[in-house]
C-alpha positions as CSV (number, residue, x, y, z in Angstrom):
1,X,0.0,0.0,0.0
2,X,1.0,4.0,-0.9
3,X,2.3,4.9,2.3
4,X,2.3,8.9,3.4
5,X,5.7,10.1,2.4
6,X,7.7,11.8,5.2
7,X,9.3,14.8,5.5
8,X,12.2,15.9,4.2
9,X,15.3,15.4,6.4
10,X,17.6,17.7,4.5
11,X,18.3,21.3,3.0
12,X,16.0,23.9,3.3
13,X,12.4,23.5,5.0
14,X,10.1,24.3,2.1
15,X,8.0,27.3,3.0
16,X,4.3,26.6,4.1
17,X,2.3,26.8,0.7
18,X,4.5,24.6,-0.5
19,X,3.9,22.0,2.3
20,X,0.3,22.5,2.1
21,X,0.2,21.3,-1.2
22,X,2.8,18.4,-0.9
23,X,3.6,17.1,2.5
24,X,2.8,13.7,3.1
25,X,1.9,12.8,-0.6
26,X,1.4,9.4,-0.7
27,X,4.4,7.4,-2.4
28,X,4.4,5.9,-4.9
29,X,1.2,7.9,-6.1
30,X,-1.4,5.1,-6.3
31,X,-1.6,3.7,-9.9
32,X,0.0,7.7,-11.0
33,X,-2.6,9.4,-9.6
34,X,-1.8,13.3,-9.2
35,X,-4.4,13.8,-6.5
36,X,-5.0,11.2,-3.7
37,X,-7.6,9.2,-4.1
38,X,-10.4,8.0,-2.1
39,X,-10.2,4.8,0.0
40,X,-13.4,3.8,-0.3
41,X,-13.0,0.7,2.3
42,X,-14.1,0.4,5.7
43,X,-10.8,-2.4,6.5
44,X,-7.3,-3.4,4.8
45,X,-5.4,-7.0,4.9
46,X,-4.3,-7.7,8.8
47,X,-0.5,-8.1,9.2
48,X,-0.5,-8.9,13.0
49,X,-0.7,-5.2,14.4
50,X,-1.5,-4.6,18.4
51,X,-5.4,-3.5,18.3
52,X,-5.0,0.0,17.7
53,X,-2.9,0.1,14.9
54,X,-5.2,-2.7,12.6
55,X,-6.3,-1.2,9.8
56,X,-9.8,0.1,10.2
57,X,-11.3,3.6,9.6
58,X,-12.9,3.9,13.1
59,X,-8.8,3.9,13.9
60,X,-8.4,6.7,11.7
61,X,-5.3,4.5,10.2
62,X,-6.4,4.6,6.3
63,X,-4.1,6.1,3.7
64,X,-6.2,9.2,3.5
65,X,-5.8,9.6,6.9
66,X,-2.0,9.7,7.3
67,X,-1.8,12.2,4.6
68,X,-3.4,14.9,6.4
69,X,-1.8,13.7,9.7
70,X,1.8,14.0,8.4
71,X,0.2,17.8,5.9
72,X,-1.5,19.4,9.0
73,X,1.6,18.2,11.7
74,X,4.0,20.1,8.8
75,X,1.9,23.0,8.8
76,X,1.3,23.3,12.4
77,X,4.5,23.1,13.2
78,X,4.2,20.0,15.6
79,X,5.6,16.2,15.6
80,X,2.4,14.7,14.9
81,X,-1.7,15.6,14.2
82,X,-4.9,13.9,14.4
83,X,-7.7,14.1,12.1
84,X,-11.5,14.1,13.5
85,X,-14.8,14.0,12.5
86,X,-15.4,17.9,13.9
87,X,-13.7,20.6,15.8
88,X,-15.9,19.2,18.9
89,X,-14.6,15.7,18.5
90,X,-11.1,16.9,18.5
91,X,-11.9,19.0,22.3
92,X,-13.7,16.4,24.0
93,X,-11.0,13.9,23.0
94,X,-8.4,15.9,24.0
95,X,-10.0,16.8,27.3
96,X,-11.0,13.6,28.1
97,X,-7.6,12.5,27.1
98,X,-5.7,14.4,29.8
99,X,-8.5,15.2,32.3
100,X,-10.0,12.8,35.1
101,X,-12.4,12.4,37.8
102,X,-11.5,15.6,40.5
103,X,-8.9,17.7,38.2
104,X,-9.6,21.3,37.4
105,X,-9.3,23.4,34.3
106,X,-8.1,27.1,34.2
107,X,-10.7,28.4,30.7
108,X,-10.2,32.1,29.4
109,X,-13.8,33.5,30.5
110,X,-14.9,33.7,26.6
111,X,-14.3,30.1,24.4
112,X,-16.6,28.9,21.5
113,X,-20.0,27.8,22.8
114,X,-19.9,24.8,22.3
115,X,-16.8,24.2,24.3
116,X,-18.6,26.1,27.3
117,X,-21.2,23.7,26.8
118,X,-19.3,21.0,27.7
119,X,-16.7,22.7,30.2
120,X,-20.6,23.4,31.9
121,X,-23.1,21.0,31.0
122,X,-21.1,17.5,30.5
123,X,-17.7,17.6,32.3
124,X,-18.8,17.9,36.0
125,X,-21.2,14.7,35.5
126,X,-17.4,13.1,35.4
127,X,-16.0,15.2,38.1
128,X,-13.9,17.9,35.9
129,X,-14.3,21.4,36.9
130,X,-13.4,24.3,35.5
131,X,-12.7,28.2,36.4
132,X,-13.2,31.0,34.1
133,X,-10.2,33.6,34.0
134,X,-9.4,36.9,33.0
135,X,-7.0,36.8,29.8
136,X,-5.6,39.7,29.3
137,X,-4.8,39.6,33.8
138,X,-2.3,37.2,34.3
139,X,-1.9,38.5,37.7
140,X,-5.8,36.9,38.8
141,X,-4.5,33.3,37.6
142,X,-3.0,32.6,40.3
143,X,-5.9,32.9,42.5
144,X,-7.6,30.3,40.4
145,X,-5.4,27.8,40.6
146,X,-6.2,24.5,42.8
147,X,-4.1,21.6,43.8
148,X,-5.9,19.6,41.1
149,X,-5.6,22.1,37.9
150,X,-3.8,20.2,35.1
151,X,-4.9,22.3,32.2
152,X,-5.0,26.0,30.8
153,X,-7.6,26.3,27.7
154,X,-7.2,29.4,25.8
155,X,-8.2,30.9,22.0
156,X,-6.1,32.5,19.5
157,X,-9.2,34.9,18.6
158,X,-12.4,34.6,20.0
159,X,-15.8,34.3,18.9
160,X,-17.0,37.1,17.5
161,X,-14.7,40.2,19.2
162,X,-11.9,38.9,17.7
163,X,-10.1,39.3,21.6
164,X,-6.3,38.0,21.7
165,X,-5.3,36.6,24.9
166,X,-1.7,37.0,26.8
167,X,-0.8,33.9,24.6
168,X,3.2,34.5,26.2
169,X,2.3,34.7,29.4
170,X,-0.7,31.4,29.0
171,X,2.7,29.5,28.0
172,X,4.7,30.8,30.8
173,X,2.3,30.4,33.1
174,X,1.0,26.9,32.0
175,X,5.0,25.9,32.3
176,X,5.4,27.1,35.9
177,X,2.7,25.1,37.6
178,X,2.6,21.8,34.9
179,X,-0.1,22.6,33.0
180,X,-1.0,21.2,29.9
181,X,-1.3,24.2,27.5
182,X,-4.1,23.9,24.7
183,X,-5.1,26.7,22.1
184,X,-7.9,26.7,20.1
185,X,-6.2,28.1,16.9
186,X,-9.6,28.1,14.4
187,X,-9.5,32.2,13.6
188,X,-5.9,32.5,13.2
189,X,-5.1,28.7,11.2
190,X,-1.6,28.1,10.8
191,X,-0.9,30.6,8.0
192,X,-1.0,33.6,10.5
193,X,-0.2,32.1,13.9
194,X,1.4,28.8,14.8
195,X,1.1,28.3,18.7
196,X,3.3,25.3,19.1
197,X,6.1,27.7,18.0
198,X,5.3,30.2,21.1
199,X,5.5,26.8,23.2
200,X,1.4,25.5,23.3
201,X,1.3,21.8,23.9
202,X,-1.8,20.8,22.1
203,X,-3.3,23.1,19.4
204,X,-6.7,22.5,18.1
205,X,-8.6,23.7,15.0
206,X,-12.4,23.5,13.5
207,X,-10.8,22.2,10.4
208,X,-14.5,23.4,8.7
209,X,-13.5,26.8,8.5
210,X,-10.0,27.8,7.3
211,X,-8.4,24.3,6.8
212,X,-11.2,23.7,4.7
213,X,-12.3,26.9,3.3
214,X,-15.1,25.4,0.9
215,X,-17.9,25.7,3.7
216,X,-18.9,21.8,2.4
217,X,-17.2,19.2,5.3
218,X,-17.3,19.3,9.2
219,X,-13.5,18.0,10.7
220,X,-11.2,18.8,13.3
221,X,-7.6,18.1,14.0
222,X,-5.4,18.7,16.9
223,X,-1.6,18.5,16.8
224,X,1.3,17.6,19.0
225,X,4.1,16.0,20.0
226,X,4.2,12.2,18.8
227,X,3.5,10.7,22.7
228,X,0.8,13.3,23.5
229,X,-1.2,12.7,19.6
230,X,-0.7,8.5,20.1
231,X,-2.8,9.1,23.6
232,X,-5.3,11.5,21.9
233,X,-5.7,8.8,19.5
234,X,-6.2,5.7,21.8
235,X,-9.3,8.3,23.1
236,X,-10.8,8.9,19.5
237,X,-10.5,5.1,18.7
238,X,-13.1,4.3,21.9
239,X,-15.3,7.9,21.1
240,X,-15.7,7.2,17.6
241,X,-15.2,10.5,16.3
242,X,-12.9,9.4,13.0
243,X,-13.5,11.7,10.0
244,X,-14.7,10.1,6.9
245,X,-12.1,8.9,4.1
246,X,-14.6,11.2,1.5
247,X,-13.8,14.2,4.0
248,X,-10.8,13.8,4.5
249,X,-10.1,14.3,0.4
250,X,-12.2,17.1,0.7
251,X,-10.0,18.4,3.6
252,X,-6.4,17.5,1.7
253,X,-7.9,20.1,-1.4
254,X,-8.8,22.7,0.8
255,X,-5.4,22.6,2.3
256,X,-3.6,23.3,-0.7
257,X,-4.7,26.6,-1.4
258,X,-4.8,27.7,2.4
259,X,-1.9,30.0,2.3
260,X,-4.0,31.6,-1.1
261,X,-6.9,31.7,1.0
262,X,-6.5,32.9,4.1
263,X,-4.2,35.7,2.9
264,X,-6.6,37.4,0.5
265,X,-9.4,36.6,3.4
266,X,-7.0,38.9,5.6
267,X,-6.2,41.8,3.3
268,X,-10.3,41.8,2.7
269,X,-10.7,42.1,6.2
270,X,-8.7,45.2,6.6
271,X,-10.0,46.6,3.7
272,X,-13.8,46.4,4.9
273,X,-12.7,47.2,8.5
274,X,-11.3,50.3,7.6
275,X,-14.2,51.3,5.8
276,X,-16.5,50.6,8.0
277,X,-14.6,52.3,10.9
278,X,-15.1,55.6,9.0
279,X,-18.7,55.3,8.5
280,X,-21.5,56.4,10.7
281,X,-24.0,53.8,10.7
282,X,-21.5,51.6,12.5
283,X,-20.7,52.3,16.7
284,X,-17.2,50.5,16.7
285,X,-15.6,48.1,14.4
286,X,-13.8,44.8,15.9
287,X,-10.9,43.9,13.9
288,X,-7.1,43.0,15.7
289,X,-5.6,44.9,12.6
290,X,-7.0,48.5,13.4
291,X,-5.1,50.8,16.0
292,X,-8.4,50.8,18.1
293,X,-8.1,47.2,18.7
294,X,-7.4,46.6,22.3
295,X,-4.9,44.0,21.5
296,X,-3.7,45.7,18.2
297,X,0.0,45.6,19.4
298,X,-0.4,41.8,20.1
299,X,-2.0,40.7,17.2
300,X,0.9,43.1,15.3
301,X,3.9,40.9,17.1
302,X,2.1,37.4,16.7
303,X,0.3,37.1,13.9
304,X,1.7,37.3,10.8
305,X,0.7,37.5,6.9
306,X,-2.5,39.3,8.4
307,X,-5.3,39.9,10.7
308,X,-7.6,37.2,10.2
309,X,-10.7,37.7,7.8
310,X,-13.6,37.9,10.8
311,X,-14.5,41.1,11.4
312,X,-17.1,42.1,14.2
313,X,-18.9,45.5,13.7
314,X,-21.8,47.5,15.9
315,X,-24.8,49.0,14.5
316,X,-25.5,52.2,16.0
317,X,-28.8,51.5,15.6
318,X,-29.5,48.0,17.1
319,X,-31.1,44.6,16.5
320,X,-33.5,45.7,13.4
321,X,-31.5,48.0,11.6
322,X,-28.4,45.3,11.6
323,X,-31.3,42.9,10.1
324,X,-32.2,45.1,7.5
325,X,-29.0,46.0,6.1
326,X,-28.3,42.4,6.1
327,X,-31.2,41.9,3.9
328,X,-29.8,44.7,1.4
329,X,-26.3,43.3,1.4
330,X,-26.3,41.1,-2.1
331,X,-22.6,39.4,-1.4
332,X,-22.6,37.9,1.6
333,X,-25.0,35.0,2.6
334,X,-26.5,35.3,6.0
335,X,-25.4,31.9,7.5
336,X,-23.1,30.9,10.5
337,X,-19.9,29.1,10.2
338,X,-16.7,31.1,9.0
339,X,-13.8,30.6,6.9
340,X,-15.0,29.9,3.8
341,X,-14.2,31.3,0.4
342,X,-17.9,32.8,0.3
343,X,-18.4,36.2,2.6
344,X,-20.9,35.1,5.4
345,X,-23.3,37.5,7.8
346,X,-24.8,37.0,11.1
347,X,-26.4,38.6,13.9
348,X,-24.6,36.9,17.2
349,X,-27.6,38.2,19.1
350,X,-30.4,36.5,16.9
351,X,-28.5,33.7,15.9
352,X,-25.5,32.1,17.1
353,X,-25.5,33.2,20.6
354,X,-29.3,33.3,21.4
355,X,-28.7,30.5,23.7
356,X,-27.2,33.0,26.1
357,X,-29.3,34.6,28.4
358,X,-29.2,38.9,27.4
359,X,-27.0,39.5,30.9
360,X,-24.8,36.9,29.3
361,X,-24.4,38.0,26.3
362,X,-23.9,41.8,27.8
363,X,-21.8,41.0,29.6
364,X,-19.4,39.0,26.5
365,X,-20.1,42.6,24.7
366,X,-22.5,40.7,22.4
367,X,-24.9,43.5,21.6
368,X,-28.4,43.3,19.9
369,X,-27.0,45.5,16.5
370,X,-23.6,43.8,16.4
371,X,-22.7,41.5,13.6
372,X,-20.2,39.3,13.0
373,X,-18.7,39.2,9.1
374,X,-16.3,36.3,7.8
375,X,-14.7,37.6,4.9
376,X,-14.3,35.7,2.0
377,X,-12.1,36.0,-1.1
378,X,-14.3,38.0,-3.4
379,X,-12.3,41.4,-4.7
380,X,-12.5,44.1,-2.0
381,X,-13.5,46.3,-4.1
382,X,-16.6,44.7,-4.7
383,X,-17.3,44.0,-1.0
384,X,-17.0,47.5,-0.3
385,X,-19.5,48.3,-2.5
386,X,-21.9,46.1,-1.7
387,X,-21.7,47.7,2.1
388,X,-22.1,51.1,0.6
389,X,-25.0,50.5,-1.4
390,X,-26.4,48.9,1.7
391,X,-26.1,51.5,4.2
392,X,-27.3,54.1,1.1
């Protein structure tokens, strides 16, 4: 069988657009094929491997598979990744992985909701707690700490401010008191920020949005060092959450234009943030590449290649005028989900986060007029203009 082919061990490290479109090839190319194919079988021949390593997709041990695992690792910047059937697979394994019955988890006070869902709803039934922290105060962590805290959960960007966390000091921090460090790295991908690099031990991404970019698969991965990924694995093997072989193609495209992607996404962003922080429909305008940005100055030393392409922005107006020039927008789709090569719309308030009681989502800064905009790779110029005949 085409095995994935490893990584170079000499010269010069090819730069990352060029790994995303060949690292971990499979070689020989099955039968000459340019593009890997899809291993349309549930089980391959049996040559005497322990349990875990038998070839079985449920094991997530097919071909497909170890190309993306050996792709995402080289893009990440880690020893080893794991591919999952979504971004929620990938954090319950990983928690579940490294947490037990009593231990405690430090969790910046905003995550993706459906990570507080289960830090909340699900985790305590098995004796894991959890304390929400402050992270831009490193000085309040301590207080939080507990004799059974074994993990520090934080988010490159969050959901929808766009807020960067003291990723530096998380590290430091995690370090000190033996922590296991793990970053949710879904807004930033590996084309603008890397966390491994600044020292995070596990690094997690929705692989739906930027990985992906085509808004037409649900996967996750989370990457590591080899001994850390192999335990994160034994987990997914007994939670079932292996991604399809069909996805996984699907996923191996979309990675080979991320660099493209994510890049243009970026430089939209700015463009469109900057005009809308001039206009005066709009209260305030979250993006980490404008001056006003709270954590502009962070996002300027740690990210690189760009900003991201989410953009948060406050109607002055509220709840009903942010619908209606929704409505008049002809570009973007009002949907949820992010990342994709299609611009996408949505009310937090109305939509995405109206789960969350109103004090809740006050006090997150999730007002009734603010909406959150993924940028996708259409020209600027065009996006712009479809924002101006709106708000005429």
């Amino acid at each position: 069988m085409s095995q994935a082919r490893p990584p170079a061990t000499s010269g010069p490290a090819p730069g990352l657009d060029t790994r995303a479109v060949h690292e971990g090839a499979l070689d020989p190319r099955p039968l000459g094929a340019v593009s890997t194919p899809v291993f349309a079988s549930a089980n391959f021949e049996y040559h005497g491997e322990p349990y875990h390593d038998v070839g079985y997709l449920r094991l997530s041990n097919s071909p497909n598979h170890a190309v993306l695992h050996r792709r995402i690792a080289s893009l990440e910047g880690t020893e080893d990744s794991l591919v999952t059937g979504s971004g929620m697979a990938a954090i319950s394994a990983a928690l579940f992985t490294f947490l037990e019955a009593g231990d405690h988890v430090l969790v910046q006070d905003v995550v993706y909701g459906g990570t507080q869902n289960l830090l909340q709803q699900d985790l305590p039934r098995f004796g894991i707690t959890h304390t929400r922290v402050d992270p831009q105060d490193p000085d309040s962590w301590q207080a939080a700490l507990t004799p059974r805290s074994r993990m520090f959960y934080v988010e490159t960007l969050t959901n929808p401010l766009c807020q960067m966390a003291d990723l530096e000091a998380v590290v430091g921090f995690a370090k000190e008191h033996g922590l296991v460090s793990m970053i949710d790295n879904t807004f930033a991908s590996p084309v603008l920020c890397r966390p491994a690099e600044l020292g995070f031990d596990l690094v997690m991404e929705s692989a739906t949005k930027y990985m992906n970019g085509h808004n037409d698969l649900v996967a996750g991965v989370i990457s590591g060092t080899a001994p850390r990924v192999r335990l994160l694995k034994l987990m997914l093997d007994h939670l079932g959450g292996s991604l399809d072989p069909h996805a996984c193609v699907l996923l191996e495209r979309g990675l080979k234009t991320i660099g493209l992607r994510v890049r243009r996404q970026s430089a939209n962003a700015l463009a469109l943030a900057r005009f809308l922080e001039g206009r005066p429909e709009i209260a305030r305008v979250h993006y980490p590449g404008l001056p006003s940005h709270p954590q502009h100055a962070r996002a300027s030393r740690l990210l690189e290649g760009g900003f991201g392409g989410m953009i948060a922005f406050e109607m002055r107006e509220g709840g009903e005028a942010a619908d209606r020039f929704a409505d008049r927008l002809t570009l973007p789709t009002v949907a949820a989900s992010l990342g994709g090569v299609e611009s996408l719309i949505v009310r937090p308030a109305a939509a995405i986060h109206s789960g969350l009681p109103a004090e809740a989502r006050e006090e997150q800064g999730i007002s009734e007029g603010l909406m959150r905009f993924s940028t996708g790779i259409e020209a600027a110029g065009d996006l712009v203009a479809d924002f101006t005949q709106a708000f005429a």
